[in-house]
Residue, then its C-alpha position, 0 to 999 in steps of 0.5 A: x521886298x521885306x520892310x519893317x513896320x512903322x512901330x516895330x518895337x514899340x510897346x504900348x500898354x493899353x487901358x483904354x475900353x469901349x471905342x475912342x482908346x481902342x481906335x487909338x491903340x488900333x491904329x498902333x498896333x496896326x502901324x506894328x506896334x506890340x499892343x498889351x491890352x489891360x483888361x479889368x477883372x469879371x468880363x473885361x472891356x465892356x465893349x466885349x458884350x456890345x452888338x449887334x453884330x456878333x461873331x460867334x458870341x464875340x462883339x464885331x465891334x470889339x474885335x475889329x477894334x483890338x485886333x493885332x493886340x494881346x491881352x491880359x486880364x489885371x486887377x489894379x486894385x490888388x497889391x499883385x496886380x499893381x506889381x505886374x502893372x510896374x514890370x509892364x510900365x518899365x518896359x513901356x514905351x507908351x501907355x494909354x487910357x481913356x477913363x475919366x480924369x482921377x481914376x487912373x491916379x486912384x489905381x496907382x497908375x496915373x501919369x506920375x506913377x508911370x514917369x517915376x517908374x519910367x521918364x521915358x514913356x509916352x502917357x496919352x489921355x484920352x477922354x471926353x473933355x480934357x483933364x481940366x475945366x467945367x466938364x472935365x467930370x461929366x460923363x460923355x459919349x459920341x452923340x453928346x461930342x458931335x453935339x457940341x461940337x455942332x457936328x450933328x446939327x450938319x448931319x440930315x435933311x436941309x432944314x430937317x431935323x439932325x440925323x444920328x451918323x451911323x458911325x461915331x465920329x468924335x470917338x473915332x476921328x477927334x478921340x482916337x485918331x487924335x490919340x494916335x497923331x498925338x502919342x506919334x509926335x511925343x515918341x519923335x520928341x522923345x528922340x530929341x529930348x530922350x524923354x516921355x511926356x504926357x498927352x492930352x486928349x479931349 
């Protein structure tokens, strides 16, 4: 038997790099969503370079985190890519980025550009500490997260000192995973009101 696939259909502009948009997205796209990865010009995701692992000259990291996707390769600085962006975002029914607050709107594709081209796309944020508030500038990455969040100090020996997980957590589990329940439940909103809205993940 032949079933269709969750988000078949769906389509899912992804700007996100590293490891907590690219979970996020992932997990769309393995739901069957189309995934179009906008990668920055001169190299792309950063998370393309990362290892150990490599697979052939290729990030492990980076490919298991963007698989089932398709990319490109656009300048949103340029008056070309910014057109490009447009059409993309006409047709989109989510868009996702994980930069911190104020660069999106800086590249002219923030929340409010992408609702005046089309109020029904779902725009998900994710970064390190929401949009707004004392750390919504500082820079971030997992071990700072689970520190915060005092999920490191229950990570090691009893009484010992913290022990740094093999894997990422906040990014995956709090970011990412987070990012995916989030944009799920505005796209069944959207049935209701037949509008997009703007999630916010930190």
């Amino acid at each position: 038997m032949t079933t269709e696939a969750a988000l078949s259909g769906v389509v899912v502009l992804d700007l996100t790099q590293i490891m907590a948009g690219p979970f996020c997205t992932m997990a769309l796209a393995d739901m069957g969503a189309n995934v179009i990865k906008v990668e920055k010009p001169n190299g792309g995701d950063d998370n393309r370079r990362m290892g150990p692992p490599f697979i052939k000259d290729w990030s492990a990291g980076f490919l298991a985190l963007n698989r089932n996707k398709r990319s490109l390769v656009l300048d949103l600085r340029s008056e070309s890519g910014q057109a490009v962006f447009k059409r993309l975002v006409a047709d989109a029914d989510v868009v996702v980025e994980n930069f911190r607050p104020g660069v999106m709107g800086r590249l002219g594709a923030g929340y409010e550009k992408v609702r005046s081209i089309n109020p029904r796309a779902v725009y998900c944020s994710v970064s390190g500490y929401g949009q707004d508030g004392p750390y919504s500038q500082m820079a971030g990455h997992d071990i700072n997260y689970i520190s915060f969040a005092g999920a490191l100090g229950l990570i090691g020996p009893q009484n010992g000192r913290p022990a740094i997980p093999l894997n990422l957590i906040a990014d995956y589990a709090g970011g990412g995973l987070c990012g995916a329940v989030g944009i799920l439940a505005a796209l069944m909103a959207r049935e209701k009101t037949g509008k997009g809205q703007y999630v916010d993940i930190a």
